[in-house]
C-alpha positions as CSV (number, residue, x, y, z in Angstrom):
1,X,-23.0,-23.7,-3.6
2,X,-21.1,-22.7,-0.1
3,X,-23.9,-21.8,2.4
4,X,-24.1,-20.7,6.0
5,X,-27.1,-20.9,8.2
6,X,-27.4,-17.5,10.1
7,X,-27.2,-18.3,14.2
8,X,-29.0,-15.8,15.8
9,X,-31.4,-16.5,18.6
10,X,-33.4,-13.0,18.3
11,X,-36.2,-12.2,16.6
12,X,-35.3,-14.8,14.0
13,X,-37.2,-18.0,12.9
14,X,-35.2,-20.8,14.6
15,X,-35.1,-23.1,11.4
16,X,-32.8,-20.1,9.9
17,X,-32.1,-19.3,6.4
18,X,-29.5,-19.9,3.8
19,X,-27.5,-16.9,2.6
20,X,-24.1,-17.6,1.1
21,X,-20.8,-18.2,2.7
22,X,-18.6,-14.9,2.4
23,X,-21.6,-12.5,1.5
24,X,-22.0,-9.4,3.5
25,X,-24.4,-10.7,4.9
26,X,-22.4,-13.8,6.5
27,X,-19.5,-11.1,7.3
28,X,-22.0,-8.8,9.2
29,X,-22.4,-11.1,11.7
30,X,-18.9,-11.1,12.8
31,X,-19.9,-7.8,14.2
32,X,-19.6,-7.8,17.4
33,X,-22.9,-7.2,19.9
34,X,-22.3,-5.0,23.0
35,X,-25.5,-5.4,24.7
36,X,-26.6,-7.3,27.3
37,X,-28.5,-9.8,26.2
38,X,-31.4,-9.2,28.4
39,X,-34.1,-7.3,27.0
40,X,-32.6,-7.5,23.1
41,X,-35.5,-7.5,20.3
42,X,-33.2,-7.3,17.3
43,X,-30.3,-9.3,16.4
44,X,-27.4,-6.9,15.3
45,X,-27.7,-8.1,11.9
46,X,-31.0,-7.6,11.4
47,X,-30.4,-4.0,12.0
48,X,-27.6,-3.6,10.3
49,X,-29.6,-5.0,6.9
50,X,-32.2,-3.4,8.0
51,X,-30.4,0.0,7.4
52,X,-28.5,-1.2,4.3
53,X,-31.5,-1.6,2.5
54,X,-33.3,1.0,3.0
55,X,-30.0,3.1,2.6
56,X,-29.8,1.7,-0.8
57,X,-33.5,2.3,-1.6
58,X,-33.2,5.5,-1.3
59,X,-33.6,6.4,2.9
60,X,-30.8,8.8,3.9
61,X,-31.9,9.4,7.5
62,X,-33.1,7.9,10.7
63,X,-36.5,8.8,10.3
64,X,-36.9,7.8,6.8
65,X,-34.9,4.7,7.5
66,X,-36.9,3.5,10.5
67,X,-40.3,4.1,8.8
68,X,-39.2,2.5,5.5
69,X,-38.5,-0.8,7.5
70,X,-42.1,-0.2,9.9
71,X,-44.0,0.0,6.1
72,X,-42.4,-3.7,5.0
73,X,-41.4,-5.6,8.2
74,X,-43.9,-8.1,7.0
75,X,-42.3,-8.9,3.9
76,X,-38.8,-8.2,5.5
77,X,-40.2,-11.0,8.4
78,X,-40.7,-13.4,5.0
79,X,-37.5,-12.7,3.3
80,X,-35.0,-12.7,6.4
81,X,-36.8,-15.8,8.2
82,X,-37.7,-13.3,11.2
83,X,-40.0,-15.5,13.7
84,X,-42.1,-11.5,14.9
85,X,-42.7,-9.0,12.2
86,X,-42.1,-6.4,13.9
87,X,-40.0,-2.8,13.2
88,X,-37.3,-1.5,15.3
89,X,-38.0,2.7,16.1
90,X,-35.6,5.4,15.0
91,X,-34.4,5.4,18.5
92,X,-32.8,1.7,18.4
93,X,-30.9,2.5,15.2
94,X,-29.9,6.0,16.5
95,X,-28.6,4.2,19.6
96,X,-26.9,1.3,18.3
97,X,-25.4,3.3,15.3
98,X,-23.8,5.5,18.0
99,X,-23.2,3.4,21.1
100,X,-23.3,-0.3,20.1
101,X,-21.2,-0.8,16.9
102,X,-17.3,-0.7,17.3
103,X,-16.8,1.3,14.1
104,X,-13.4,0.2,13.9
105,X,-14.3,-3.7,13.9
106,X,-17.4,-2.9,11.3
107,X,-14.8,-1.3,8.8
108,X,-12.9,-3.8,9.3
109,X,-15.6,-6.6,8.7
110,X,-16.4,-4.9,5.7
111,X,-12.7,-4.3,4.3
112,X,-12.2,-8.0,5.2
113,X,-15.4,-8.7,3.0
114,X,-14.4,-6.4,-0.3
115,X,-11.3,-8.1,-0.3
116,X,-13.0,-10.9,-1.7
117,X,-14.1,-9.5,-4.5
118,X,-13.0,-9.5,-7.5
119,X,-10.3,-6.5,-8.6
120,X,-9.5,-6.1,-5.2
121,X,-6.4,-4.9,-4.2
122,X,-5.8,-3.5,-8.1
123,X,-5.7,-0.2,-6.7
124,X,-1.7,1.9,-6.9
125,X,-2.3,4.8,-5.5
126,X,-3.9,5.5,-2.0
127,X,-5.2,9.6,-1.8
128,X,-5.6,10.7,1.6
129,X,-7.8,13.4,2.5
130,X,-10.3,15.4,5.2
131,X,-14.0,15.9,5.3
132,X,-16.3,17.8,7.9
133,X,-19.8,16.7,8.4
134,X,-21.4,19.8,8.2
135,X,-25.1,18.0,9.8
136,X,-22.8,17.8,13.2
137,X,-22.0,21.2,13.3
138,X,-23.7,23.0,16.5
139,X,-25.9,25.9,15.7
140,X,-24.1,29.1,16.1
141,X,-20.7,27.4,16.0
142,X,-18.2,26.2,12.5
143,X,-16.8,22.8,14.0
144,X,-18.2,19.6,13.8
145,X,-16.9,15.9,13.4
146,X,-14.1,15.8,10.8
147,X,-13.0,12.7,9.4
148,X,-9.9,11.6,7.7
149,X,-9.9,9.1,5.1
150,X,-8.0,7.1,2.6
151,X,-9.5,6.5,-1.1
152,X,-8.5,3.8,-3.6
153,X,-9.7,5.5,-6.7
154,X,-9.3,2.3,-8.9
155,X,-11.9,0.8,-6.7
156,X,-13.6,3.9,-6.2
157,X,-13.9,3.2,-2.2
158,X,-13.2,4.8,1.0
159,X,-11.4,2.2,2.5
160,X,-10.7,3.2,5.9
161,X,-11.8,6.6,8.0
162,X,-10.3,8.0,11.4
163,X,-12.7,10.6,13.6
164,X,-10.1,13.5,13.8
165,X,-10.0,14.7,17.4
166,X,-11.1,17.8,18.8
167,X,-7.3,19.0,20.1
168,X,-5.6,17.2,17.2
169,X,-5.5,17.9,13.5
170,X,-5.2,16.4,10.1
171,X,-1.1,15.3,10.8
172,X,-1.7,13.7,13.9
173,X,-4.4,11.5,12.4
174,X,-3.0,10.8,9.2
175,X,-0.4,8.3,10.9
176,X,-3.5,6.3,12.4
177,X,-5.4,6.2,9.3
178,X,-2.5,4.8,6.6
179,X,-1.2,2.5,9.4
180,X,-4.9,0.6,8.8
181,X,-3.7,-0.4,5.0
182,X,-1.1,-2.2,3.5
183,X,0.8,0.7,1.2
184,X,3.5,-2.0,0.0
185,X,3.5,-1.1,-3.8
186,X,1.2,1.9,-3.4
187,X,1.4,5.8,-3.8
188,X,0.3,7.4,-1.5
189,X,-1.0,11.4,-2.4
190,X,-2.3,14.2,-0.5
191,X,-2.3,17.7,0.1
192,X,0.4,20.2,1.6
193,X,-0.8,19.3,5.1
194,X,1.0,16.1,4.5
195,X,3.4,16.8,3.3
196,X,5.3,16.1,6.7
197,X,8.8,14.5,7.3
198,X,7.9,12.0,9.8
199,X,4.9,10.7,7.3
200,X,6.9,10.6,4.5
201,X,9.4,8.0,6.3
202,X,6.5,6.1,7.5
203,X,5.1,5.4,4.0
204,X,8.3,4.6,2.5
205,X,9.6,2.4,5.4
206,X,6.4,0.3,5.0
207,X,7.4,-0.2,2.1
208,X,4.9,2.3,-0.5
209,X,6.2,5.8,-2.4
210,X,4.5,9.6,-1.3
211,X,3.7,12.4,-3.8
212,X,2.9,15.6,-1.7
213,X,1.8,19.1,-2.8
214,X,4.5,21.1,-1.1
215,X,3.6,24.9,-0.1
216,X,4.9,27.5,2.5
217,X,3.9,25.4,5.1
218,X,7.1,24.1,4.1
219,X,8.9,27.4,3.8
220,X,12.7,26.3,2.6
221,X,11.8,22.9,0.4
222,X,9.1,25.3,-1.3
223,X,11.6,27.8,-1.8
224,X,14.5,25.4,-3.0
225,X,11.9,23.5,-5.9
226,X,11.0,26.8,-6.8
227,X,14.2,28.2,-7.4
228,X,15.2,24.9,-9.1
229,X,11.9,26.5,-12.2
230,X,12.8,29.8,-11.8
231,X,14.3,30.8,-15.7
232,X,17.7,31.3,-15.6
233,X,19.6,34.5,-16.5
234,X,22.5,34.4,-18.8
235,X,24.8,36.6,-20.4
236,X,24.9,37.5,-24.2
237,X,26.7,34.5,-25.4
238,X,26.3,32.0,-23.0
239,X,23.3,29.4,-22.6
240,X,21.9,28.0,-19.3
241,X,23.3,25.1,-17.7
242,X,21.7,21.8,-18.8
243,X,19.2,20.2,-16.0
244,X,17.3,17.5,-15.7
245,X,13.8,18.9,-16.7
246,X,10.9,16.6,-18.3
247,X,7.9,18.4,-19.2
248,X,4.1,16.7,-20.1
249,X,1.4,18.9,-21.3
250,X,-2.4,17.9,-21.6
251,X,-5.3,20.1,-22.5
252,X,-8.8,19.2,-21.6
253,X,-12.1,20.7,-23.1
254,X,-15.3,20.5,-21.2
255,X,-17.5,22.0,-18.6
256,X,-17.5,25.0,-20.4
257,X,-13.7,26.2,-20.2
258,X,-10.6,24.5,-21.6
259,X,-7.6,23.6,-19.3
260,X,-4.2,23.8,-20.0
261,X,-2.2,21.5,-17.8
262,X,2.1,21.3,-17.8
263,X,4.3,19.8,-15.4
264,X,7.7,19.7,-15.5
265,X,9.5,17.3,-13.3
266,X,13.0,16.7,-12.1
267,X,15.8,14.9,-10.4
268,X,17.9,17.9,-9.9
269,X,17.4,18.7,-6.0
270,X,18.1,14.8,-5.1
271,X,21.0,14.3,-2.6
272,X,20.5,18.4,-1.6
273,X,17.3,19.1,-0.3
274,X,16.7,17.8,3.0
275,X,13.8,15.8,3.0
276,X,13.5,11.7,3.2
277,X,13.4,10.1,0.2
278,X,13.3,12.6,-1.8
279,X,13.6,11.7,-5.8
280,X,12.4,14.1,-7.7
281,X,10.3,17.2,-7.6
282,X,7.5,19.0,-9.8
283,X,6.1,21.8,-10.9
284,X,2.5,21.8,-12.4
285,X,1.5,25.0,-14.3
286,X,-2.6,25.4,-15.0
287,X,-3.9,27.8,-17.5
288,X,-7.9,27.6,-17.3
289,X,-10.1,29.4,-19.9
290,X,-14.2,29.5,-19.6
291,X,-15.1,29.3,-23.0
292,X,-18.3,31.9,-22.4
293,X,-16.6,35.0,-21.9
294,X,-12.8,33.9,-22.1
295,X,-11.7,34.9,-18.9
296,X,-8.2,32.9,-17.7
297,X,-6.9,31.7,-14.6
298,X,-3.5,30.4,-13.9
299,X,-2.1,28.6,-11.0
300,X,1.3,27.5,-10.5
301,X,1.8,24.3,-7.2
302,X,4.7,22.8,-6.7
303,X,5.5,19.1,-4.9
304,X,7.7,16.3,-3.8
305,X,7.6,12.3,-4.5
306,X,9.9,9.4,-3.1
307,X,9.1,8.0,-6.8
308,X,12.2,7.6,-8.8
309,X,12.5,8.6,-12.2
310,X,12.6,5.5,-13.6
311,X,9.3,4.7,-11.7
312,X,7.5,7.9,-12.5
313,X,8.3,9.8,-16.0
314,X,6.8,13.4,-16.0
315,X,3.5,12.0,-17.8
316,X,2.6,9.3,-14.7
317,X,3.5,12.4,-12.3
318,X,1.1,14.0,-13.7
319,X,-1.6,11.2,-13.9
320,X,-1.0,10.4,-10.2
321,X,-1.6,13.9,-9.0
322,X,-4.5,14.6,-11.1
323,X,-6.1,11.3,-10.1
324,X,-5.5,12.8,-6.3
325,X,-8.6,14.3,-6.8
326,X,-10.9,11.4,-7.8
327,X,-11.5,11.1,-4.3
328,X,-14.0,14.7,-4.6
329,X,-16.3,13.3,-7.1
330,X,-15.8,9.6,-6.2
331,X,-17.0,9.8,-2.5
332,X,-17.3,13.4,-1.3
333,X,-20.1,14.2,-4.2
334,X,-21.2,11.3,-4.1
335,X,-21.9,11.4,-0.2
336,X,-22.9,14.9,0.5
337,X,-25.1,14.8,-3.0
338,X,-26.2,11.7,-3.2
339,X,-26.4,10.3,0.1
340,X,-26.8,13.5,1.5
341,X,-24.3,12.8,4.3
342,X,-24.0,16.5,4.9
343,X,-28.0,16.8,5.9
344,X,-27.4,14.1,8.5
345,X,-27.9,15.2,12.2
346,X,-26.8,12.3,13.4
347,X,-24.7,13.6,16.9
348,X,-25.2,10.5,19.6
349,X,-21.6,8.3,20.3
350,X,-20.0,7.8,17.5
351,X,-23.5,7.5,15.3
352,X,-22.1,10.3,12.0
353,X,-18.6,8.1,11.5
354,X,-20.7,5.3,12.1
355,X,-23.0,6.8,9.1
356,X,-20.4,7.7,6.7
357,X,-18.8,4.2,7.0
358,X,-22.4,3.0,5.9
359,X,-22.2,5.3,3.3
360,X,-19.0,4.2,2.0
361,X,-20.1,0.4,1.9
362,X,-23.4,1.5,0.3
363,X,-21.1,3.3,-2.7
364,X,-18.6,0.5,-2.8
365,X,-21.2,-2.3,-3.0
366,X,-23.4,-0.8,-6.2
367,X,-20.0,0.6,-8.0
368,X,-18.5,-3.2,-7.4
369,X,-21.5,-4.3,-9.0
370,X,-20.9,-2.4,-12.0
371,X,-23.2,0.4,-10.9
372,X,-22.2,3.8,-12.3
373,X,-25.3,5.8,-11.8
374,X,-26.0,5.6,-8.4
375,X,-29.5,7.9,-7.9
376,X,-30.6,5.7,-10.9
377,X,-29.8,2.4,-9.2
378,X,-31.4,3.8,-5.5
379,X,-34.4,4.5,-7.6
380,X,-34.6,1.4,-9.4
381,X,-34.4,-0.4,-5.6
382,X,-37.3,2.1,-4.7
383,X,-39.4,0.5,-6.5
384,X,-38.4,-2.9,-6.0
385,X,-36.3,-3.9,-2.9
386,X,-36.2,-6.9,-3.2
387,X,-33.6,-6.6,-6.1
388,X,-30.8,-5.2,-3.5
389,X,-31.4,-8.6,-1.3
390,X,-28.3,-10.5,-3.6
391,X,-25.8,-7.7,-2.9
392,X,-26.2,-8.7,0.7
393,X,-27.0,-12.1,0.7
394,X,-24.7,-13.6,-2.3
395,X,-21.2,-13.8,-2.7
């Protein structure tokens, strides 16, 4: 079996340990260390593990973490070869979560390590979206950090996130964050706030295919695709021009309502709207019913894709842009519930996207590992630790 022995000269027994070649382990230590290497205690690694354990047993903030590790840096010292038992306080992590760690280089460390694994890169479709995190949020004020991210549902991982500056917005980042990926072969999907010219020539020039949600934001494509559904008027005797109109309709039955879902799709506004790489165009009706008292809702949202016809019939339009929202219960829920992302007060450097890049690796490594209840699986390693150690220290 490959093996690596880990070369660290800080609170580490000199004889080392073996851990495998290409685990996350081996790849955290390509991390690079900012401090001056006077006065150190704890190797980088051993903090990040540190706070990857005790993440996945259940620890969702400083506190808890640091005091999870004080109560087993014995055993810790015995499993991870450490030469001083001894416990980092919340302090250290706060300050080298948020002062230390290049989060850039540690999502990069980790994408470079996922990529290993097997089914990666099986993921089509890329879904860009936003998320605040409400625990950095001043008292008496409504902003705090907001991060933009990009989701591979098939994987069910936040791949990449981008800290959203305070005098820019979702646009401006959104060209950072998808120039991180390769989108050769992919579809990219997000809301109306991107569906912006200058992004749409990006993705398709690098070689991938948009689908946007297209509102007034965009005032005359919106008005052109919904003129295109309007129904037509004829008189007595005549029938309506033929068009190019494929229509999908799905009805789902749960949660206590029933959904009616039909989209309609067409190639009709090629060559005349004026907007790059334009295809084809959709509309997407939504008729909900809540079973209990039969009260209905209806929505109508219309969009845009650079996929062709031929590419995309009206039933994988549909598909793609109902899967765009995989990315709430796949890593929003799972974060803010879960994780509880949302109750971190994290605020030093760059400590909350430093965080909620942990929390991304923590959800990526159980679901790779065929994990599909995750409060089940951080109780399970509540009780027993030492049953997370192969998730970081084997391939």
């Amino acid at each position: 079996m490959p093996y690596t022995t880990a070369s660290f000269d800080v609170n580490v027994n000199p004889d080392g340990f073996v851990v495998d070649l290409g685990s996350l382990y081996d790849h955290l230590c390509d991390v690079t260390d900012c401090r001056h290497a006077r006065g150190v205690r704890y190797s980088l690694v051993s903090i990040l593990i540190c706070v990857v354990l005790a993440k996945l047993a259940g620890e969702d903030h400083i506190a808890g973490i640091a005091h999870w590790v004080a109560l087993r840096k014995d055993a810790l010292a015995t499993v991870l070869h450490w030469d001083v038992p001894r416990a980092p306080d919340r302090s250290t992590y706060s300050r080298i979560l948020g002062k230390v760690i290049n989060v850039d280089e540690f999502e990069r460390v980790v994408r470079e390590f996922f990529a290993g694994q097997p089914g990666a890169g099986k993921s089509t479709r890329v879904c860009v979206d936003g998320k605040t995190m409400r625990g950095t949020i001043p008292a008496g004020q409504s902003h705090g950090q907001h991060l933009l991210g990009v989701f591979l549902p098939e994987e069910g991982w936040m791949v990449v996130q981008v800290e959203v500056g305070s005098k820019e917005n979702e646009i401006t980042a959104a060209p950072r964050v998808l120039s991180a990926l390769d989108v050769r072969g992919k579809v990219v999907t997000g809301d109306a706030i991107f569906a912006q010219r200058a992004l749409s020539v990006q993705i398709v020039e690098a070689g991938g295919d948009y689908l946007w949600t297209v509102k007034e934001n965009q005032p005359q494509l919106y008005q052109d695709i919904a003129t295109l559904f309007e129904r037509e008027s004829c008189v007595t005797g005549f029938a309506p021009a033929r068009k190019d109109l494929r229509t999908i309709e799905s009805v789902e039955k749960g949660h206590g309502r029933i959904e009616r879902r039909t989209l309609t799709a067409s190639t009709e506004l090629k060559g005349y709207i004026d907007w790059p790489f334009g295809e084809q165009v959709y509309r997407l009706e939504r008729h909900v019913t809540r079973v209990a008292d039969g009260k209905i809702t209806h929505n109508v949202t219309y969009g845009i894709s650079s996929l062709t016809s031929g590419k995309a019939d009206a039933k994988r339009v549909l598909d793609i842009k109902r899967g765009h929202w995989g990315i709430e219960n796949g890593s929003h829920y799972r974060r803010d519930q879960t994780l509880r992302e949302d109750w971190c007060h994290l605020r030093k450097g760059h400590a909350p996207r430093m965080m909620a890049a942990i929390n991304n690796l923590i959800l990526k490594l159980l679901l790779g590992h065929g994990v599909t209840n995750v409060p089940e699986a951080r109780r399970q390693y509540a009780a027993c630790w030492q049953d997370a150690l192969p998730l970081l220290l084997r391939c």
